[in-house]
Every structure is written in structure tokens, then in C-alpha cells.
ROKEGU-799059 format. One line per 3 residues: number of its first residue (from 0); their letters; for each residue x, y, z of C-alpha. Coordinates in steps of 0.02 Angstrom, whole numbers. Each point is the difference from the previous one (the first is absolute). Layout:
# ROKEGU-799059
NUM> A> X Y Z; ...
***
This chain:
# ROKEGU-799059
0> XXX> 0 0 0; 74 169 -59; -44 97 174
3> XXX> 81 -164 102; 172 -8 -108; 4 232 9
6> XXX> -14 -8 188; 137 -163 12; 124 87 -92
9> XXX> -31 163 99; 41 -121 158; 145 -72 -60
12> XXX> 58 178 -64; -3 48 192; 92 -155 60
15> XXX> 153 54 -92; 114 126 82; 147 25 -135
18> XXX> -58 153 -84; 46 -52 -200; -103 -151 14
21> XXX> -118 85 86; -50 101 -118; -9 -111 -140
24> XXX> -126 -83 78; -92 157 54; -10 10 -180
27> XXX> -67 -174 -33; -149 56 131; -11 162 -88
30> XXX> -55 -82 -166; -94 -130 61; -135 123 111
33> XXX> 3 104 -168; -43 -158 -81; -128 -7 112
36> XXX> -83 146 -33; 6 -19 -189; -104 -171 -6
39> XXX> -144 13 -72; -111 -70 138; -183 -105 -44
42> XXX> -150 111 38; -82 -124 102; 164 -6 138
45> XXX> 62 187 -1; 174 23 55; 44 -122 147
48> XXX> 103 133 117; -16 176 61; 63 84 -174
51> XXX> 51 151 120; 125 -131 98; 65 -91 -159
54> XXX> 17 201 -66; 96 36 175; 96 -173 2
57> XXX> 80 50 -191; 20 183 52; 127 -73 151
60> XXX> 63 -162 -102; 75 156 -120; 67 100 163
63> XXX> 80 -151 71; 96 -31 -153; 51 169 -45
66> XXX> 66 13 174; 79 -166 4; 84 34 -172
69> XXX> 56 163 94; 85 -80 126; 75 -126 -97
72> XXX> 77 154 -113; 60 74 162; 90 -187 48
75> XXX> 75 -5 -157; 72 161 3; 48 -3 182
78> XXX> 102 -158 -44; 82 60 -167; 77 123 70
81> XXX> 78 -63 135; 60 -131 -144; 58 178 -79
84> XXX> 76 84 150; 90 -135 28; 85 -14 -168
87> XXX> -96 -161 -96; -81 114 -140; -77 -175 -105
90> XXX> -100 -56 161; -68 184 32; -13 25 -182
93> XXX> -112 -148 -19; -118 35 167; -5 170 -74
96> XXX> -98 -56 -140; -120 -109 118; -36 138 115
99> XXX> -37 95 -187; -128 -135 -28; -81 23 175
102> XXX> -24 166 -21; -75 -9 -188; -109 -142 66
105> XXX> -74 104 136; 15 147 -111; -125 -111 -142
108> XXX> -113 -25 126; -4 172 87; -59 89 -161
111> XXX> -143 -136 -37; -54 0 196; 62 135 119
114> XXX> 58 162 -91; 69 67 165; 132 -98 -5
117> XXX> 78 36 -161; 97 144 43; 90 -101 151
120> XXX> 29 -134 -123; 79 109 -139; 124 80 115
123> XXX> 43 -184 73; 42 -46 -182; 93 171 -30
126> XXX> 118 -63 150; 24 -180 -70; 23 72 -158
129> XXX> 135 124 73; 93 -158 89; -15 -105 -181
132> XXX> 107 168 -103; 137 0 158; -75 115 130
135> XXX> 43 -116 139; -11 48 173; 154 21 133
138> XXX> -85 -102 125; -143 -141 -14; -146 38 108
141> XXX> -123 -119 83; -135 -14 -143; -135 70 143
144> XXX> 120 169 -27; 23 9 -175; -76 166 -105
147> XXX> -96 -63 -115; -136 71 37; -100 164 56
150> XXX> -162 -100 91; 16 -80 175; -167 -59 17
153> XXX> -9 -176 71; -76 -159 -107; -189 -31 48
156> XXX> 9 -174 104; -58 -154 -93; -83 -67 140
159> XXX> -153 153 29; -73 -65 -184; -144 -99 2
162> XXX> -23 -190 -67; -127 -1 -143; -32 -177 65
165> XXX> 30 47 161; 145 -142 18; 141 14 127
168> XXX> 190 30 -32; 142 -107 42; 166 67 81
171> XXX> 134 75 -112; 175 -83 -49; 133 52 -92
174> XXX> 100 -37 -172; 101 -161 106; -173 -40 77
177> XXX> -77 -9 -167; 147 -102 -67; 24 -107 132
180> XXX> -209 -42 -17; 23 -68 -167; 148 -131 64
183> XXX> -121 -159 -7; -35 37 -168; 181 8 -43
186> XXX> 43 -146 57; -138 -108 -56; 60 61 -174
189> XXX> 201 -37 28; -65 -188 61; -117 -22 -127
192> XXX> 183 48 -112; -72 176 -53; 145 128 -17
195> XXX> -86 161 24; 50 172 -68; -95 142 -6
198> XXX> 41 25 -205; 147 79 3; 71 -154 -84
201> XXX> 105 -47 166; -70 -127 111; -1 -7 185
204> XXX> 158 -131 20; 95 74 -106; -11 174 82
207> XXX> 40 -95 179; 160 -63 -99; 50 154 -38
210> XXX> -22 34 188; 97 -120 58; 153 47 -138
213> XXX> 4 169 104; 113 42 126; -49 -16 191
216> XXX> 35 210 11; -67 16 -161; -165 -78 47
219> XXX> -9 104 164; -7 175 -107; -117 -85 -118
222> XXX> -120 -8 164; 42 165 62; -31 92 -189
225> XXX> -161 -109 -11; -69 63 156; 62 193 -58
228> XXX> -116 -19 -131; -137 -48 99; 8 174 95
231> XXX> 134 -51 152; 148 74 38; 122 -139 22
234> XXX> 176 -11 95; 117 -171 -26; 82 -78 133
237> XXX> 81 -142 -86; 181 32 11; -11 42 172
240> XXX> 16 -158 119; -40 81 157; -194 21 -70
243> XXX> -99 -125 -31; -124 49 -92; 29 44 -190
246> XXX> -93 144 -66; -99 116 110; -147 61 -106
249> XXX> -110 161 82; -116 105 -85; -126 161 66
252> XXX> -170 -47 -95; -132 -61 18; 46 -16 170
255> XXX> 182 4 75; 105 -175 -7; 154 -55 14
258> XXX> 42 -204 -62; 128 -119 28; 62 -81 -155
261> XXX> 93 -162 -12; 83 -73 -150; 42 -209 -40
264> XXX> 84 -28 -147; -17 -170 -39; 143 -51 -162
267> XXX> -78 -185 1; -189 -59 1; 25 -21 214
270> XXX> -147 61 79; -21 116 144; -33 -88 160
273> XXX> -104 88 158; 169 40 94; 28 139 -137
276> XXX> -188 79 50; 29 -29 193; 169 103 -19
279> XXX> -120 117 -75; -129 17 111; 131 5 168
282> XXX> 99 167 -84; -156 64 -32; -88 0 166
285> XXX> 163 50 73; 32 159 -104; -71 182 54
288> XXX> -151 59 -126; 18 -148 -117; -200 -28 -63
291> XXX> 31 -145 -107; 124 -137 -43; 20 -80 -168
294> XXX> 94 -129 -94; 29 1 -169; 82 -150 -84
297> XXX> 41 -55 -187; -35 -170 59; -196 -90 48
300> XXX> -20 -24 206; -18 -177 72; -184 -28 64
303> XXX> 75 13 180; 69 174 -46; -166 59 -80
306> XXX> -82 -77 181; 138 108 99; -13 168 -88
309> XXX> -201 -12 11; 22 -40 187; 120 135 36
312> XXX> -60 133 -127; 131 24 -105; -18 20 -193
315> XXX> 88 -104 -116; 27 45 -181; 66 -153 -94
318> XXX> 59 -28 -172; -185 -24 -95; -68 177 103
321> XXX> 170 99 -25; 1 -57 -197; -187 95 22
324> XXX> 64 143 68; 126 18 -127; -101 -4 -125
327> XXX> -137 121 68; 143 128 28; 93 1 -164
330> XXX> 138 -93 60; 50 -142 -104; 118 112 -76
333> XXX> 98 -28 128; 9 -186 26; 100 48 -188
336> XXX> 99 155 75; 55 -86 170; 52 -167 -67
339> XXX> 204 -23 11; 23 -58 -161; -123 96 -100
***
């Protein structure tokens, strides 16, 4: 049923946290309650929901995602030029152009849907456009800080629109959460001797091969980059044997957090056992303002490792849900860039 599927997506839209994502599934809700409102409905049955809440719904599905694609802009941005400042011009160059795409995204749908928001929209594109021609900054800001834009209002909250079906929601999760969901699925396909890929032409074991061929330091700044792009500011620890953590990973929005990151590097198929996610969990709970632990791992847990990092609430990202990430982020370029004899 047309009205069922509108107000599912609209849920699952809200369940996801990671801004670019978010918004491209705002979108998806978007056309679906405009869909909606374009059947031609029988005489005899009249339209099946409040037209003024379906109206409302599409009116906030287009907010959410220009706001969303907004804040993924910012992200991007935030993150390229620290990639900049910091002297690695083809990283920034390339999350330039993604933070571009945010921007023109949110821009598309700003001049169909909410005109006020142009203007904020053009000057955010005037900056990325600056940063693309060499205008880089001295200093990367937080992306909560960066001018891009004249308007401070805050972004309406999701949860004050009403249900055309008048279903509940289910609690949020993020880009890993989302990943990590899909694991059963995964692996039902590698046993049943699937290779996924995602159509890039690369399947999934050969990009943890190329994991494997990197080196153990090489791996770590993989991590830390990958989280950079996700928003974080990230600090390694590697070469340091006195810490024993790897990467420190904090960031300022939505909320203030600061991560512990740890890195296995696994040159073999060996699998990581639970004493790598008890190590984990102990530094954790004995470190000052530490939120969150997690493990991430080129190599596939043991079940008694998967049972310890549930128990002790620590997040492991092995080889199938970092290959994910990867890809979502733009990064298999790398796998190429870092290898040692590429």
C-alpha cells in the first residue's frame, strides 16, 4: 500500500544518524508522499489519509534532506581541509568535490521546496568553490564552526511530525550500526560461495587481500583518515608504546565525544580471539572521558569474540564491515595508494 511503504521509509529515514545517507533517504520519502498525492484515487474510497498530514509529512521529508545534505557538505568540508592544512592536497581535493555535491543536492532541493534556503546554500557553495580554485584556509575548523553560511537557525526535530498511520518509530543507529545489521546477510551469501561487491568490479575478498598486503602502521592511518572523513578529529598513538590505545578519535557534533580506537592487523587469515576485545574494554573503562571503545580488524572475529564484545560493549569492525565502510567513503583508492608494492 502506497501510504504504508511513504510512512516506512520516512521511519527508516529517522533511524539513520549519518547525515549523507540520511538524506538520500529523506529523499526516497520525499517522492514517495508526492507519489502519494498524485494517485489518482477511485471515487467510491477518497483519499485514505489526512491529505493535510501527507502535505505536511512531504513538506518535512524535503527539510530533513536539505538539512541533512547541509550537514553532510559541512563534514565534507570540515574534513578536506584539515586533509589540506595538513599538506595531502588529492584527499582534500577529492572531499572537496563531495562536500560540492552536498551542497548542490541540498541546493536542487531548496529551490523546488524551501526558497529560504537558497541564499545560505549559494554562499556554502561559493566557499567550497573558493577551497576547489586554492583558497585554502590556515587552520581547519570543527565543521560546527565553519562559514559557510549566514543562517543559524536550528533543523526542525524529526520526531514532533506526525505518523500518517499513526505507527511508532524505532531508535536511531548509525553508518557501523547499519552495516553491522546487514552481517547475517553477508555471510549467508559468502557460505552459500557468493562473492559480493557492490559493482565496482572488486569483490569483497579481494579488497580484504589488499588489506592484509598493507602494512600494520599503514593500516592504523587508514582507520584514523576513515574516521576523519566521517566528521572526527583523529590523533594516532601507534608508535608510541607507552599508550595503548591506537587512535583517539573526538569530535563536537551532534553531541560532544571522544573514542578509543584500536587497530589488529592480521597478515594471515588468523582470526581475532575475545582477549583482543577484553584488552579493549579494560583500557577503556580505565581511561578519563573515554565514551566508547572499538576494535577494528582486517580479519572476521571468532564467535566467542563476537559473544565478548556484545557482553562488554565494545564495537568491532571486521574485515566484511570495514570493506563497507571503505567503500561508502570513497576509499578504495587507497587500498591501491597504500599498498607497498603498488
Amino acid at each position: 500500500m502506497p501510504l504504508v511503504e511513504a510512512d516506512t521509509a520516512r521511519r527508516h529515514a529517522r533511524e539513520i544518524e549519518e547525515p549523507e545517507a540520511a538524506a538520500a533517504n529523506w529523499e526516497t520519502v520525499l517522492e514517495r508522499y508526492q507519489g502519494l498525492l498524485a494517485l489518482d484515487w477511485p471515487g467510491d474510497r477518497g483519499f485514505v489519509a489526512d491529505s493535510d498530514i501527507v502535505h505536511t509529512q512531504a513538506a518535512a521529508a524535503a527539510e530533513d534532506a536539505i538539512e541533512d545534505y547541509f550537514e553532510a557538505g559541512k563534514r565534507r568540508l570540515g574534513s578536506a581541509d584539515r586533509f589540506a592544512v595538513d599538506g595531502r592536497e588529492d584527499r582534500a581535493s577529492v572531499l572537496y568535490e563531495r562536500a560540492r555535491d552536498q551542497f548542490e543536492a541540498a541546493h536542487r532541493l531548496a529551490t523546488e521546496a524551501h526558497p529560504d534556503r537558497v541564499e545560505e546554500l549559494e554562499t556554502a557553495l561559493s566557499t567550497v568553490d573558493r577551497r576547489i580554485n586554492g583558497d585554502v584556509p590556515a587552520e581547519a575548523l570543527p565543521h560546527d564552526e565553519l562559514t559557510v553560511t549566514d543562517g543559524d537557525e536550528e533543523p526542525a526535530e524529526a520526531g514532533d511530525e506526525p505518523d500518517a498511520t499513526g505507527d511508532g518509530d524505532e531508535p536511531g543507529s548509525t553508518v557501523i550500526g547499519r552495516i553491522q545489521s546487514q552481517k547475517q546477510e553477508e555471510r549467508a551469501a559468502a557460505a552459500g560461495g557468493v562473492n559480493v561487491n557492490a559493482g565496482d568490479g572488486v569483490t569483497n575478498t579481494e579488497l580484504r587481500g589488499k588489506l592484509r598486503d598493507l602494512e600494520e602502521g599503514e593500516f592504523t592511518q587508514l582507520v584514523a583518515d576513515l574516521w576523519e572523513a566521517q566528521g572526527w578529529s583523529t590523533t594516532v598513538f601507534s608508535a608510541t608504546k607507552q599508550v595503548v590505545y591506537d587512535i583517539v578519535a573526538m569530535r563536537e557534533e551532534p553531541e560532544q565525544q571522544r573514542l578509543l580506537l584500536w587497530t589488529e592487523h592480521k597478515p594471515g587469515e588468523e582470526q581475532l580471539g575475545p582477549r583482543s576485545v577484553e584488552r579493549c574494554a579494560t583500557a577503556r573503562d580505565s581511561s578519563q572521558g573515554a565514551e566508547s571503545a572499538t576494535l577494528v580488524t582486517n580479519a572476521l572475529p571468532r564467535t566467542a569474540a563476537r559473544q565478548r564484545a556484545e557482553g562488554l560493549d565494545v564495537t568491532v569492525i571486521d574485515g566484511q564491515d570495514l570493506v563497507e565502510l571503505l567503500r561508502f567513503e570513497g576509499f578504495l583508492d587507497r587500498l591501491e595508494a597504500d599498498r607497498p608494492n603498488a
